[in-house]
C-alpha positions as CSV (number, residue, x, y, z in Angstrom):
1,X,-70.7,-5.9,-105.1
2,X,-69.5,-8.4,-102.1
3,X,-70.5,-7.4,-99.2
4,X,-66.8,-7.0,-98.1
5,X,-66.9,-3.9,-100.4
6,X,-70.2,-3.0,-99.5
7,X,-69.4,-2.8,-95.8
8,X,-66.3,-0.7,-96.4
9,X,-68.3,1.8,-98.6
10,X,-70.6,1.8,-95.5
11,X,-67.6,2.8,-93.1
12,X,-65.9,5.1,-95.6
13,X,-68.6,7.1,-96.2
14,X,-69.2,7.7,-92.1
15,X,-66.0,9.1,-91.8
16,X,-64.9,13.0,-92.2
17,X,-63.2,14.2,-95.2
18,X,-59.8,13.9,-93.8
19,X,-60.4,10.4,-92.6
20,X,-61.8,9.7,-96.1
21,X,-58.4,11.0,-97.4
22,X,-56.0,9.1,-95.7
23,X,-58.4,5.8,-96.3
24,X,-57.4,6.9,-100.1
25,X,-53.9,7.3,-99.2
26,X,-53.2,4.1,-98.2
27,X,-55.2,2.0,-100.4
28,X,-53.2,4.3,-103.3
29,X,-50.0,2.8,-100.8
30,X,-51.6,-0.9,-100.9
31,X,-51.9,-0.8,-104.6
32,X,-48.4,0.6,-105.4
33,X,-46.8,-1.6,-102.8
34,X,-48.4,-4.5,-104.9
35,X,-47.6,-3.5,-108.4
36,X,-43.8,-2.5,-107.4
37,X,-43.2,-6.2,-105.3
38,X,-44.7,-8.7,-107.7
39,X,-42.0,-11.2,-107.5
40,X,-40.5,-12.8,-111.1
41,X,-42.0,-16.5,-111.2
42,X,-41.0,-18.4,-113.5
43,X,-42.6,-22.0,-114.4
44,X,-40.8,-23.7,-111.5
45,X,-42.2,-20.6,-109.0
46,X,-39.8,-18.0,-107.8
47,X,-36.9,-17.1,-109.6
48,X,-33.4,-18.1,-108.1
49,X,-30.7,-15.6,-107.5
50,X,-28.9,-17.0,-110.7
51,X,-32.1,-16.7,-112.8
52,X,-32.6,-13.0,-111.6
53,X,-29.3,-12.3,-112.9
54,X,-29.8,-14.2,-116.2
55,X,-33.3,-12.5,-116.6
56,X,-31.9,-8.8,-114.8
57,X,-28.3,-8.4,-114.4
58,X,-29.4,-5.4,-112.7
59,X,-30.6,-7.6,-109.6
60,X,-27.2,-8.2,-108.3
61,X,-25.4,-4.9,-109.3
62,X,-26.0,-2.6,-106.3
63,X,-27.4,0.2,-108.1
64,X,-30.5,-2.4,-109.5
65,X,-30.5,-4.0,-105.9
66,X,-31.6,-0.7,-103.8
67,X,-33.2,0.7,-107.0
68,X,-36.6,1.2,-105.1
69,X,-35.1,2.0,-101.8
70,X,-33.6,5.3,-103.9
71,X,-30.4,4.5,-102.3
72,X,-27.3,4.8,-104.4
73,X,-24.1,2.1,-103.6
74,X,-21.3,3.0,-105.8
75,X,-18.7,-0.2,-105.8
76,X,-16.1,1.4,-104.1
77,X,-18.3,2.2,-100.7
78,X,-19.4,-1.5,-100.9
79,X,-15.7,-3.1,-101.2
80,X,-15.2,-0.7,-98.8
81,X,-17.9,-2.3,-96.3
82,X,-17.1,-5.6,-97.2
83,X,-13.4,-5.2,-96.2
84,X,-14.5,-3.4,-92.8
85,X,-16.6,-6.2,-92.4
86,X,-14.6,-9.2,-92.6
87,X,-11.2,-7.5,-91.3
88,X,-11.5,-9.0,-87.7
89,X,-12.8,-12.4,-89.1
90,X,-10.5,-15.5,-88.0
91,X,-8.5,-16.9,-90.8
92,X,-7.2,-20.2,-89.1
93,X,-10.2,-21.5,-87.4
94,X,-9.4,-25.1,-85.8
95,X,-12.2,-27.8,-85.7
């Protein structure tokens, strides 16, 4: 055991129940954050936005972007918000 682990033992086991609890809580949190965010590497290092889609065509579909959020984007709200969004944008712009 390192004595990083054996020092938090030490602290953990000073604490109340309830303390203890949320100390389990959000290493449960810390480990579930890890597994969901493990980015794809591939043997150049992170993936690119083309080789997502190659490898997951899910990563650019909305529905596969916000998967984990639990947010749902049909394609009509987000043509929707792209419209809204680049109504008032100049079209002749002069240098």
């Amino acid at each position: 055991m390192t004595a990083i682990q054996q020092e938090v033992i030490e602290k953990l086991q000073a604490l109340p129940a309830e303390k203890q609890q949320e100390v389990l809580n959000f290493v449960n949190s810390l480990q579930s954050d890890k597994e969901v965010k493990k980015p794809p590497r591939s043997s150049k290092g992170v993936l690119s936005l083309k080789e997502k889609a190659v490898d997951s065509n899910s990563f650019l579909d909305s529905t596969g972007m916000f998967a984990h959020l639990g947010v749902t984007i049909t394609d009509d709200e987000l043509s929707q918000a792209r419209r809204e969004m680049w109504a008032n944008f100049p079209r002749d712009i002069e240098l």
